[in-house]
Backbone as CSV, one residue per row, in Angstrom:
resi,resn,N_x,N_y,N_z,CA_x,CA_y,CA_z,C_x,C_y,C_z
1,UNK,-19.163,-24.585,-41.448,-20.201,-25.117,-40.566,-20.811,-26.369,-41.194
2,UNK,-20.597,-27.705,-40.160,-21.608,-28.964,-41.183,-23.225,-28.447,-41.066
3,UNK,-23.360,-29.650,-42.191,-24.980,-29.343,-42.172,-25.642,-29.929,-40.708
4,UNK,-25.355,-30.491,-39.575,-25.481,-30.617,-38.784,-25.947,-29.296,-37.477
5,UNK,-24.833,-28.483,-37.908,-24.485,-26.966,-36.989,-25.536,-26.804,-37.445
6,UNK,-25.830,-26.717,-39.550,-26.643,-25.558,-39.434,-28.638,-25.825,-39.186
7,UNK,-28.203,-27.425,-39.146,-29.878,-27.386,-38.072,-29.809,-27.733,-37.230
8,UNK,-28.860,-27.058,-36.836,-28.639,-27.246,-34.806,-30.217,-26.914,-33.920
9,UNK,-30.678,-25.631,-34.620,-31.866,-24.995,-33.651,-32.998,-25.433,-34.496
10,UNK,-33.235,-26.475,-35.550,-34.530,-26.558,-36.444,-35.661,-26.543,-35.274
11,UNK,-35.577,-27.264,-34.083,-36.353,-27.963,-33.388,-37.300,-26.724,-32.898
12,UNK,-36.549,-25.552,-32.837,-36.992,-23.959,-32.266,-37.675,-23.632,-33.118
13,UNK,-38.857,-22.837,-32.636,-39.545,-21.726,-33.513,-38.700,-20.499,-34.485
14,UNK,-38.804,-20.651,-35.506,-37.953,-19.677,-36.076,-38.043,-18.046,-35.740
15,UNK,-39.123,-18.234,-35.442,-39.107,-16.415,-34.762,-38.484,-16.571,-33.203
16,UNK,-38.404,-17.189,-32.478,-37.691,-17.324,-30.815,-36.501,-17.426,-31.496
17,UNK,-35.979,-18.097,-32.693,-34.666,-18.281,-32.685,-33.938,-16.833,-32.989
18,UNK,-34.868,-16.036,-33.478,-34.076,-14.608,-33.709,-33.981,-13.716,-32.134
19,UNK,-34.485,-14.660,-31.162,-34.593,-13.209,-29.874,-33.657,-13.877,-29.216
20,UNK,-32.952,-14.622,-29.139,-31.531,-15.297,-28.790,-30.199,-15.499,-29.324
21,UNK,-28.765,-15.947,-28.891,-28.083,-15.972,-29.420,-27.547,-16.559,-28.393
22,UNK,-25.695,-16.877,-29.095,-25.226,-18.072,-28.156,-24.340,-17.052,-27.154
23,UNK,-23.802,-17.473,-26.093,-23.172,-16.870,-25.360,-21.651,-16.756,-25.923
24,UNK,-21.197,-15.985,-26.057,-19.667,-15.535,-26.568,-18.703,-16.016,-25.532
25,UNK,-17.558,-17.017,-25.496,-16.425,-17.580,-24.690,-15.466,-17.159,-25.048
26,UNK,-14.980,-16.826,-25.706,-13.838,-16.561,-26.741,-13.508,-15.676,-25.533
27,UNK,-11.742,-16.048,-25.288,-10.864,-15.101,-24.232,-10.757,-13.679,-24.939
28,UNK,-10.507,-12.840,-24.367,-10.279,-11.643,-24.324,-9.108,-10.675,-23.640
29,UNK,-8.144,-10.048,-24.185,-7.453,-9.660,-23.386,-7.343,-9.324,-22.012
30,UNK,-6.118,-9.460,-21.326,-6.095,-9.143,-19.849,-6.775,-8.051,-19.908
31,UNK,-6.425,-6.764,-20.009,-7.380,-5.676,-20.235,-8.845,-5.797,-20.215
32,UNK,-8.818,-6.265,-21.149,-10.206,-6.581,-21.650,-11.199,-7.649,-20.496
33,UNK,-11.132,-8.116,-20.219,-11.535,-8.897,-19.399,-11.452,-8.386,-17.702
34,UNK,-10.354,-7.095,-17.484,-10.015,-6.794,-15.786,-11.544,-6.117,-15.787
35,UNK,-11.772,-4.866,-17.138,-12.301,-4.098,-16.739,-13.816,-4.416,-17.224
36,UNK,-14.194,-5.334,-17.911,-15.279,-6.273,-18.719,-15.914,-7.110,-17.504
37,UNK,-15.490,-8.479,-17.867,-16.133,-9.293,-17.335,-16.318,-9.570,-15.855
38,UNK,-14.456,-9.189,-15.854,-13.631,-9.460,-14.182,-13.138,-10.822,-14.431
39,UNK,-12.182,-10.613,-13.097,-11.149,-11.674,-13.226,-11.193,-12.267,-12.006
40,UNK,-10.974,-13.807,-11.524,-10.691,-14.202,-10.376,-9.664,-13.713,-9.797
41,UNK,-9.367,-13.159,-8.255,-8.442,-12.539,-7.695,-6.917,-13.044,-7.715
42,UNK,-7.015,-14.236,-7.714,-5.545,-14.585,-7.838,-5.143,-14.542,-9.093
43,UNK,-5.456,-14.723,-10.553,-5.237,-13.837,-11.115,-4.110,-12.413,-11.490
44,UNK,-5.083,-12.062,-10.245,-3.911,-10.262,-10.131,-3.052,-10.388,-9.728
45,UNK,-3.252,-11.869,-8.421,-2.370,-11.949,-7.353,-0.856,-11.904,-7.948
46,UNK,-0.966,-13.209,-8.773,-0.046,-13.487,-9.436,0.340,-13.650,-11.128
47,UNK,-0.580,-12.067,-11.233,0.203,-11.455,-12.485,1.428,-10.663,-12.402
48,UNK,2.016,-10.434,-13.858,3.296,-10.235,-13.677,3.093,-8.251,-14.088
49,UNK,2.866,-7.252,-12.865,2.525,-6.241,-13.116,3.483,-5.633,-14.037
50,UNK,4.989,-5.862,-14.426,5.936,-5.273,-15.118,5.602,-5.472,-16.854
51,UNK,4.550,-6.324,-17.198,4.238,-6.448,-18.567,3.098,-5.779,-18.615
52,UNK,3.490,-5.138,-20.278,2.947,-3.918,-20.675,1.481,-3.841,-20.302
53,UNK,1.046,-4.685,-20.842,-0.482,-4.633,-21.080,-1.247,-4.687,-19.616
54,UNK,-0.623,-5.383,-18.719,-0.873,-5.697,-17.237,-0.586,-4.126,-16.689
55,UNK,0.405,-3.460,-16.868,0.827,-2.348,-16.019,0.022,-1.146,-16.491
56,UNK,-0.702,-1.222,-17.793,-1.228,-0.351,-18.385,-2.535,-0.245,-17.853
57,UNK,-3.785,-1.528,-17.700,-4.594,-1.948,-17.141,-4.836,-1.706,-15.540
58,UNK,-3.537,-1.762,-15.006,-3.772,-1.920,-13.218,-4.000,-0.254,-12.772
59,UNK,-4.586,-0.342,-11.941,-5.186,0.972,-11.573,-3.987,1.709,-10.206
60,UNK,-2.795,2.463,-10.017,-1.736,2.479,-9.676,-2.313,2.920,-8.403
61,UNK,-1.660,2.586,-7.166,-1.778,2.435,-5.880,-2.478,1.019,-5.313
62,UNK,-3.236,0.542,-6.244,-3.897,-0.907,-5.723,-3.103,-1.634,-5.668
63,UNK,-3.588,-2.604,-4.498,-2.508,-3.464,-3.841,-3.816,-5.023,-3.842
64,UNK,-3.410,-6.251,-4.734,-3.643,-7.507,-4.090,-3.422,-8.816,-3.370
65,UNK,-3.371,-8.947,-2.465,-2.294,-9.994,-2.187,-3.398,-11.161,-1.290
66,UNK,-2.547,-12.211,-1.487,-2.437,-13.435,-0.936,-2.940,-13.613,0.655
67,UNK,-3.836,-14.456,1.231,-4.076,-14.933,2.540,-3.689,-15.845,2.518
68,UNK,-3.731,-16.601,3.858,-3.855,-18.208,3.868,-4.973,-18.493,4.900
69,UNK,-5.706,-19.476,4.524,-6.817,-19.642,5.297,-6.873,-21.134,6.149
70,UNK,-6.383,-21.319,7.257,-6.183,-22.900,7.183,-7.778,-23.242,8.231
71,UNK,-7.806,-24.308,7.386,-9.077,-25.571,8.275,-8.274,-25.865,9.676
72,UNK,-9.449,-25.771,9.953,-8.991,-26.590,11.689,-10.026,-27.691,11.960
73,UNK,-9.828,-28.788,11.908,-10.470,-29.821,11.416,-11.614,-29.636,12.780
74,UNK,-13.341,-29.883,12.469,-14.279,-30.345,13.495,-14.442,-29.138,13.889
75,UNK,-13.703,-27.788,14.103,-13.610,-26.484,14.781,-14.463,-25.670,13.506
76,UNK,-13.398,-25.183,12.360,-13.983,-24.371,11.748,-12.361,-24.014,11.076
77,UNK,-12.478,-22.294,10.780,-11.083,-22.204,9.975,-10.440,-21.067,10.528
78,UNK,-9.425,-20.711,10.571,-8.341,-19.789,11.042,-7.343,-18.828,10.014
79,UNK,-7.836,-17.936,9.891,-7.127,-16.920,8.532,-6.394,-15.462,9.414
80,UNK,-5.527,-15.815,8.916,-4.285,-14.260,9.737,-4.800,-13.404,8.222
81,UNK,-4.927,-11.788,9.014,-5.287,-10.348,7.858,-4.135,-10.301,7.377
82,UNK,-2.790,-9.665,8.366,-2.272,-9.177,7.638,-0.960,-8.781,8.939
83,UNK,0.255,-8.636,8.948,0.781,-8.649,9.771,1.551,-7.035,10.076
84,UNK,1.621,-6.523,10.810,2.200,-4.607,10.867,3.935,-4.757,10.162
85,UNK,4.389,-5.745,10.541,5.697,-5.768,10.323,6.525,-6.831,8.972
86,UNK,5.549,-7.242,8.204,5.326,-7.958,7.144,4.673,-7.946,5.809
87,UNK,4.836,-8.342,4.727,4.188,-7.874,3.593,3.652,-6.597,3.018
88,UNK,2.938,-6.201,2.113,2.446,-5.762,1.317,2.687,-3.728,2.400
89,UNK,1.545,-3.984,3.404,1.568,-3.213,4.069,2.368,-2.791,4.841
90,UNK,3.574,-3.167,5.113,4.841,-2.825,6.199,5.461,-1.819,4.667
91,UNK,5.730,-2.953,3.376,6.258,-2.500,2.682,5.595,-0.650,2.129
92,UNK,4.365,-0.768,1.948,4.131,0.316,1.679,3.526,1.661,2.272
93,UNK,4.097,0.794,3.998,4.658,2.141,4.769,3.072,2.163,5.686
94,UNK,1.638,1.694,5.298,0.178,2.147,5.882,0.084,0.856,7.282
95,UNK,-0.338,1.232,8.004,-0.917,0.643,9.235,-2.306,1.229,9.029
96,UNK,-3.827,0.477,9.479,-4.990,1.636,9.785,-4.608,2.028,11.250
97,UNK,-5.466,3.265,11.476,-6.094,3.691,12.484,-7.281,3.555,13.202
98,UNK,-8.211,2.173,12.291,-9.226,2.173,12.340,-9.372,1.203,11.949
99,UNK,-9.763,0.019,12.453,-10.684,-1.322,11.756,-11.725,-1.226,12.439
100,UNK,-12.925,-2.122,10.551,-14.540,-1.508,11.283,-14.644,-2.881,10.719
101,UNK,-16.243,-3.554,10.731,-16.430,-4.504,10.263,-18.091,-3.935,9.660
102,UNK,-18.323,-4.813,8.566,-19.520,-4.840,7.709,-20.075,-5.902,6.999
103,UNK,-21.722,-6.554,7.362,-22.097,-7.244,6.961,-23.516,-7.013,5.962
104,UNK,-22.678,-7.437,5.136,-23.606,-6.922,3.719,-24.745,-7.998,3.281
105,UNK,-26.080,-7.744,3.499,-27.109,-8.927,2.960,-27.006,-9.429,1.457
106,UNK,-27.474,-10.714,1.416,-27.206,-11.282,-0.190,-28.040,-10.663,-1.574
107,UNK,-27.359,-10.646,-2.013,-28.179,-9.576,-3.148,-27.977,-7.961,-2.997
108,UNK,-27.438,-7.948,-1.927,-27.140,-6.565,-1.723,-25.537,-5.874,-2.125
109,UNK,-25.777,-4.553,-2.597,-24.537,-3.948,-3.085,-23.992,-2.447,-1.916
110,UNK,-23.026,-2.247,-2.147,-22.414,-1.229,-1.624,-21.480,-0.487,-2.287
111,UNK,-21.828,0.937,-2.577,-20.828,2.226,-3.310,-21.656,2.575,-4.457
112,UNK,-21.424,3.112,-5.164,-19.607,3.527,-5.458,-19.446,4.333,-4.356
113,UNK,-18.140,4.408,-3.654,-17.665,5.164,-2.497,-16.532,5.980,-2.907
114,UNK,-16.333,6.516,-2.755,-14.934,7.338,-2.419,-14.346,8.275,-1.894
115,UNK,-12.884,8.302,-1.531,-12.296,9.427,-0.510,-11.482,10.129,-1.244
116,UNK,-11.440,11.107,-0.643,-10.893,12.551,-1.796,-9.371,12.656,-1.052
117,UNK,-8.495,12.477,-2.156,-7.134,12.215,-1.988,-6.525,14.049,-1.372
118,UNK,-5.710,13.705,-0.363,-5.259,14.579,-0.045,-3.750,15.331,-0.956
119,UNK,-4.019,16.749,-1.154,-3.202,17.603,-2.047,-2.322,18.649,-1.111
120,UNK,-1.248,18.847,-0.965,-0.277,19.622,-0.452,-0.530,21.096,-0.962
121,UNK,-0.906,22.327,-0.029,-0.986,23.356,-0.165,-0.342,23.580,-1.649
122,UNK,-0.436,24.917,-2.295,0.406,25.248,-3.501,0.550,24.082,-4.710
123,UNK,0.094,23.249,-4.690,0.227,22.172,-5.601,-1.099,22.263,-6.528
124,UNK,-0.479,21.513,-7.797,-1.953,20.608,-8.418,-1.997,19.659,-8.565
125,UNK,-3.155,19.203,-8.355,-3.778,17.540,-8.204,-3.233,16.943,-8.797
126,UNK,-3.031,17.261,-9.735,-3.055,16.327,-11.066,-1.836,16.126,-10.964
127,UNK,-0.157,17.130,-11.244,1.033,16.713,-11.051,1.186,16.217,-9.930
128,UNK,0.838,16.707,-8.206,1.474,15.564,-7.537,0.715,13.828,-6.997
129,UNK,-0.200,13.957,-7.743,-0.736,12.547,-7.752,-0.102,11.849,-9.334
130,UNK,0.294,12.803,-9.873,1.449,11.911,-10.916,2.880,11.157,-10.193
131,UNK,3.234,12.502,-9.642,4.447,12.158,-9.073,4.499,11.025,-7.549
132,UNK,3.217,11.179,-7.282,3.442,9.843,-5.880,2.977,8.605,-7.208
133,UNK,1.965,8.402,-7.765,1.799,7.204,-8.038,2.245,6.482,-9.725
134,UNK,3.247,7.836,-10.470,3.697,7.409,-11.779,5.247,7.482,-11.595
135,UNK,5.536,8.898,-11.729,7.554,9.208,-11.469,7.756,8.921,-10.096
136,UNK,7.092,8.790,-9.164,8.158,7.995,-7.365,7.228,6.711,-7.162
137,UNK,6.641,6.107,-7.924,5.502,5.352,-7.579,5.982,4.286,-5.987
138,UNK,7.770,4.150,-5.939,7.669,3.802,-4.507,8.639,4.668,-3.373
139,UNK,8.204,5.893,-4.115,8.872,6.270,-2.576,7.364,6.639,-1.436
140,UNK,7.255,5.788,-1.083,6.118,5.633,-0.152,5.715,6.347,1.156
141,UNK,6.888,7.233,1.674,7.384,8.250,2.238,6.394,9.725,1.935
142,UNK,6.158,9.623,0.670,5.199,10.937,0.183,3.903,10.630,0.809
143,UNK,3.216,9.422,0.774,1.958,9.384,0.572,1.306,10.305,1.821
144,UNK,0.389,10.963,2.083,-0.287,11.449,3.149,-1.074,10.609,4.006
145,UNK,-0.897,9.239,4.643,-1.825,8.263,5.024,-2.899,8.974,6.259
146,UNK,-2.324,10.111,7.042,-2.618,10.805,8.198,-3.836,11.283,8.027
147,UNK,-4.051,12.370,6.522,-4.701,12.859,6.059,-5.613,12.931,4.978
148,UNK,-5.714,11.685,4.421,-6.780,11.018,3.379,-6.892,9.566,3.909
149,UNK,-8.388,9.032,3.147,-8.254,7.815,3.852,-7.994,6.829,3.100
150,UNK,-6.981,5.776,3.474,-6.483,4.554,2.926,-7.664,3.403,2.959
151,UNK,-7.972,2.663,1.932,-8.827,1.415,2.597,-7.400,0.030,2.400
152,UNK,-8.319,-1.110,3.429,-7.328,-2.355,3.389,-8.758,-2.871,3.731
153,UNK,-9.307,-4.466,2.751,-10.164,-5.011,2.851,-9.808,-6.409,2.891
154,UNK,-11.015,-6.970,3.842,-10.831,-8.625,4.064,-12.295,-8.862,4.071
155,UNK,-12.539,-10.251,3.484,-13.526,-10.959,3.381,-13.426,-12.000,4.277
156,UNK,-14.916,-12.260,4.988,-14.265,-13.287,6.113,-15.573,-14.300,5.487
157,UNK,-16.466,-13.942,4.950,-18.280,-14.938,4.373,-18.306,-14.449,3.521
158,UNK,-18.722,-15.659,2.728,-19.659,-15.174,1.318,-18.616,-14.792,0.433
159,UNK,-19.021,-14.709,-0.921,-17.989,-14.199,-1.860,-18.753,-13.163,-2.625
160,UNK,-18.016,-12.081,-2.825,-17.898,-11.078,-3.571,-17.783,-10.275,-4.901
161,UNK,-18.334,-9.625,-5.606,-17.718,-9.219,-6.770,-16.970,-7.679,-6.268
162,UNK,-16.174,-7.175,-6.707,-15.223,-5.978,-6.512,-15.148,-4.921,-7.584
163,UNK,-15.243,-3.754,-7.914,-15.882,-3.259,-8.700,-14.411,-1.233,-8.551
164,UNK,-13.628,-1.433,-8.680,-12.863,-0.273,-8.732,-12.558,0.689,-10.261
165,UNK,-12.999,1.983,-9.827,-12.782,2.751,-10.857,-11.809,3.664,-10.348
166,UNK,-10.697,4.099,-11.387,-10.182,5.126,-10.839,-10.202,6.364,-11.306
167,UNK,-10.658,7.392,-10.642,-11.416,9.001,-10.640,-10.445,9.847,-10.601
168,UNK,-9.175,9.576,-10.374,-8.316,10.942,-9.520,-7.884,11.841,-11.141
169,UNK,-7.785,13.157,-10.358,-7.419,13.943,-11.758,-5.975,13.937,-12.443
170,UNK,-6.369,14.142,-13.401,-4.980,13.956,-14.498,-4.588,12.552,-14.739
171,UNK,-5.708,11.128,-14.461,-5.480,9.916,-14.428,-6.358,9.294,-15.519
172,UNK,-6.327,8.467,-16.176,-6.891,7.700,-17.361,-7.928,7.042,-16.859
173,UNK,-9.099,7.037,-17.067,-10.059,6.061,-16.261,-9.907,4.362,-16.492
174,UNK,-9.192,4.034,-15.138,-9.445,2.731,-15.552,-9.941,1.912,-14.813
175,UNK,-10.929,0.783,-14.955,-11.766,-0.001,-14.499,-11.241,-1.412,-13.959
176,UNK,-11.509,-1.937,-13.142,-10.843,-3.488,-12.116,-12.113,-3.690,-11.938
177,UNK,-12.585,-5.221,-12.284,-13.481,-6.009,-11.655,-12.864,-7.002,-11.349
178,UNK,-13.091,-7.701,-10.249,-12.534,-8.741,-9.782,-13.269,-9.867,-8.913
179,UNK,-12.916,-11.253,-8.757,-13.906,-11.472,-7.902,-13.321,-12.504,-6.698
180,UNK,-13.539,-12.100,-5.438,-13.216,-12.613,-4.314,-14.023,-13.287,-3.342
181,UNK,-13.235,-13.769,-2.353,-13.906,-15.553,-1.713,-13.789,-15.053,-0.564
182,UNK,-14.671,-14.998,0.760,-14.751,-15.277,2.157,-13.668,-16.592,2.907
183,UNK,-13.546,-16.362,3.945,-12.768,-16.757,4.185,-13.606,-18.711,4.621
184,UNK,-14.540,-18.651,4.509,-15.565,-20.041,4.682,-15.158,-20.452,3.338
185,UNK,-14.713,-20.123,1.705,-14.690,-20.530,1.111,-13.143,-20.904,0.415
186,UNK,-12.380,-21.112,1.413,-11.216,-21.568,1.231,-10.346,-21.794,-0.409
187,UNK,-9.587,-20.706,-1.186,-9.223,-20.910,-2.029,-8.517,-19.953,-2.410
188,UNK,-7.899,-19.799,-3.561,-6.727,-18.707,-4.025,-7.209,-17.500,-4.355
189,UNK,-8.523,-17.313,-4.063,-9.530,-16.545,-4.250,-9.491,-15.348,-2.289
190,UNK,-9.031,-16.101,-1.588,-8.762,-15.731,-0.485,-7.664,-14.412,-0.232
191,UNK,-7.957,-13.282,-0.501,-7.307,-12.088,-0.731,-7.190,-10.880,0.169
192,UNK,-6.714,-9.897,0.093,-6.630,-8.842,0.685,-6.465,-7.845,0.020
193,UNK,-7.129,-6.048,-0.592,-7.216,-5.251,-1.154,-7.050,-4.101,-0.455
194,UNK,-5.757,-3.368,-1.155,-5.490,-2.264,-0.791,-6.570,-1.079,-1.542
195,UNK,-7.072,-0.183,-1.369,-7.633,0.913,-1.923,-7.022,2.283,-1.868
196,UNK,-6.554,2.977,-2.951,-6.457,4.480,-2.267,-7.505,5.350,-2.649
197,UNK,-7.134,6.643,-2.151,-8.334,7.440,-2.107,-8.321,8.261,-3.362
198,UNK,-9.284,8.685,-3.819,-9.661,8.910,-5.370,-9.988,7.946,-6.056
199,UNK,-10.029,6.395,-5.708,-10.782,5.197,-6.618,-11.563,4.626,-5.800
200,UNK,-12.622,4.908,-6.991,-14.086,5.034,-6.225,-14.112,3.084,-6.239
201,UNK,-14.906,2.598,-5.524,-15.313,1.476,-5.299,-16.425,0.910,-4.619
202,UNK,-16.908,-0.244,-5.412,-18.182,-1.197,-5.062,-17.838,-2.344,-4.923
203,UNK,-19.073,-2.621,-3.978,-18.880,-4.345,-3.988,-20.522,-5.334,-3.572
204,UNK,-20.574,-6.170,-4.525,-21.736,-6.580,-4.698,-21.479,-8.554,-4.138
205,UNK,-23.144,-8.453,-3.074,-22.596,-9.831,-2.965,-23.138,-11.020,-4.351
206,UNK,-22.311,-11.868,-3.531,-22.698,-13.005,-4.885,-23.197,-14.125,-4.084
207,UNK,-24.344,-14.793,-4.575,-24.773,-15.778,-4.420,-25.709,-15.758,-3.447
208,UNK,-26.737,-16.716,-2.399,-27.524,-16.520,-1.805,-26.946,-16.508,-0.139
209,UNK,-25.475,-16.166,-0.290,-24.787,-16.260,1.389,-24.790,-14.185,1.823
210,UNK,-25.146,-13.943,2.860,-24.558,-13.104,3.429,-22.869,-12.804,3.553
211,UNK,-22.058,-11.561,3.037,-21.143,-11.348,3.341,-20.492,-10.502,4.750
212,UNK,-19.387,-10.819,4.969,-19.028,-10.475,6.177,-17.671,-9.845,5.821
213,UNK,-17.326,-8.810,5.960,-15.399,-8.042,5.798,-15.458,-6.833,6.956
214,UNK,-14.404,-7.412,7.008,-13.532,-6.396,7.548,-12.360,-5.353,7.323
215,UNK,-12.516,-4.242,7.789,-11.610,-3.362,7.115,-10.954,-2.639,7.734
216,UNK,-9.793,-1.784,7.479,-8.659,-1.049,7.984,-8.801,0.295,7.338
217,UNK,-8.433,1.371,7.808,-8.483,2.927,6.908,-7.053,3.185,8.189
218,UNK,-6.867,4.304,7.143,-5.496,5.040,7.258,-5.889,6.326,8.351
219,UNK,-7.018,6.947,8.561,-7.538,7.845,9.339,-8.615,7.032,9.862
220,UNK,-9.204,7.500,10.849,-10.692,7.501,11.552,-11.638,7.930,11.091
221,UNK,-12.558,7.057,10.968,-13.949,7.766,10.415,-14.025,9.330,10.268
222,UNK,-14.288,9.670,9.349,-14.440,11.493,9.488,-15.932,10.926,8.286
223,UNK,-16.956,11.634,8.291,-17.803,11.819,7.355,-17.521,12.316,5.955
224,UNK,-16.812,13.444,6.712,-16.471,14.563,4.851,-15.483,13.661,3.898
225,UNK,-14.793,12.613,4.749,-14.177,11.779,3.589,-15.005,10.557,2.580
226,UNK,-16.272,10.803,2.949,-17.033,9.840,2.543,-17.827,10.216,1.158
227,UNK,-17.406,10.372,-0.294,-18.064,10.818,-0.866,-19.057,9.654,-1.816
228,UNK,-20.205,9.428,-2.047,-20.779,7.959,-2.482,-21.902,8.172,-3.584
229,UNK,-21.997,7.398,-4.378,-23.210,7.473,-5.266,-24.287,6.631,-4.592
230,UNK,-25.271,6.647,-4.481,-25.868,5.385,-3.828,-26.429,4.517,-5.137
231,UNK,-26.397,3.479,-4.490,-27.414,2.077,-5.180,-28.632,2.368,-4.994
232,UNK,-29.170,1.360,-6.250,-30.803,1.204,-6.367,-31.144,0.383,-5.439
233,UNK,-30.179,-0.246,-4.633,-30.448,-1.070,-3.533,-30.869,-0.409,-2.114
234,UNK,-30.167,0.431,-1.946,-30.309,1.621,-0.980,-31.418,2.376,-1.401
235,UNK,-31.789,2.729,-2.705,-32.551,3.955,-3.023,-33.924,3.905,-3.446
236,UNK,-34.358,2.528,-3.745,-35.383,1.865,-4.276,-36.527,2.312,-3.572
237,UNK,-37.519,2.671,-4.271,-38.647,2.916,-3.437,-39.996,1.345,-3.326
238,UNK,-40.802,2.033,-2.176,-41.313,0.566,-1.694,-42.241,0.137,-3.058
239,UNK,-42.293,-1.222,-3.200,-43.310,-1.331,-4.419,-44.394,-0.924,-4.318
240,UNK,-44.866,-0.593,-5.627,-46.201,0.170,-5.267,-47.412,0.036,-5.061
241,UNK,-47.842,-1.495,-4.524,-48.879,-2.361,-3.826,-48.500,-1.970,-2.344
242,UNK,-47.614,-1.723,-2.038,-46.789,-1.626,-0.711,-47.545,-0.085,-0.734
243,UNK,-47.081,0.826,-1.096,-47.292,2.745,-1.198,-48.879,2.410,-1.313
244,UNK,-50.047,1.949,-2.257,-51.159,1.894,-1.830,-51.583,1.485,-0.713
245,UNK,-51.050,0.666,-0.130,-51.595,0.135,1.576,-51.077,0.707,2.891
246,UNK,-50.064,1.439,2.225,-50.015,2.550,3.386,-50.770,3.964,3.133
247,UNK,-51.037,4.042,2.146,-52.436,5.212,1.904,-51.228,6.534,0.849
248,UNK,-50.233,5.731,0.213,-48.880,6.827,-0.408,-49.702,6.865,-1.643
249,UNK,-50.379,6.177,-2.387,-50.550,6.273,-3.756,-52.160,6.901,-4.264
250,UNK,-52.414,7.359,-3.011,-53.499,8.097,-3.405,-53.433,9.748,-3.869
């Protein structure tokens, strides 16, 4: 370090200089960083899932892929989801039964959510959710789409942080943060997310825009598939200048 570095902070109070520190940049493994910091979505898009450290990290059944979002000049912009007979989803066999749409206020979060993966009479959890998503990981033919619910997500406003854990039994916990773009914000960031059921998931907006997505499930709304932790966003109670003037804090 020159003597320069080391009176970089003289100008600071020496006691403030101990309640700070510098921010750490230094890269960090893929790993390290999916389930840490998070990663921009393309990224995943176009990582190479067959290397070790990548395949070890990815949370098995998640699916990310690619949009295209084109400008339409003076109009606005034009983005195709996803096509029944094409990509990601033809390939791995799911159509929904159900598209819903949800607009999430800024600053606001949603989940952890999750749907409880469906198990074949006489079985255990744990071996045949090995065997659909480790030893047949594509015979895609097994999956139960009828009877648990699949998610497929699109961002159409605002950008996102993405927040997947995976819960299912006999599975390693592993963590995906990621972060994705509305479709107003035109970039490689412009994605589409498969979810299965047993990985729980959140999603928090970013920045001062309202978000807007839309989504696909493999069944129809049923309630009992809805299992959720709630947010402090959801759960927060009113401040408590607020509870005195309605007569709560007496």
């Amino acid at each position: 370090m020159s003597k320069h570095e080391k009176n970089l902070w003289q100008g600071i109070d020496a006691g403030a200089q101990d309640a700070f520190k510098a921010r750490d940049y230094r890269s960090a493994s893929f790993a390290q960083e999916l389930s840490r910091r998070g990663l921009d979505a393309v990224e995943l898009v176009t990582a190479d899932r067959n290397q070790r450290d990548i395949k070890e990290a990815w949370i098995p059944g998640v699916e990310i892929f690619p949009r295209k979002v084109h400008a339409q000049r003076h109009r606005g912009f034009f983005g195709e989801f996803v096509r029944r007979d094409e990509g990601i989803l033809a390939q791995i066999g799911f159509w929904p039964k159900q598209w819903s749409a949800a607009r999430m206020f800024a600053n606001a979060a949603k989940g952890f959510h999750v749907h409880p993966p469906s198990v074949p009479e006489n079985k255990l959890a744990a071996e045949w959710l090995r065997r659909l998503f480790v030893d047949e990981p594509e015979n895609y033919s097994l999956r139960r789409y009828a009877d648990e619910q699949w998610d497929v997500m699109f961002f159409l406003q605002g950008r996102v942080e993405i927040i997947l854990c995976d819960i299912r039994a006999g599975f390693p916990k592993r963590v995906m943060r990621f972060f994705v773009d509305g479709d107003n914000h035109r970039s490689d960031n412009n994605v589409g997310i498969v979810v299965p059921p047993g990985v729980a998931h959140a999603i928090r907006a970013e920045g001062t825009e309202d978000v807007i997505m839309v989504y696909g499930t493999s069944t129809v709304f049923h309630p009992e598939f809805e299992g959720r932790i709630a947010s402090e966003v959801e759960s927060a109670e009113l401040p408590e200048s607020w509870q005195r003037f309605l007569g709560r804090g007496d």
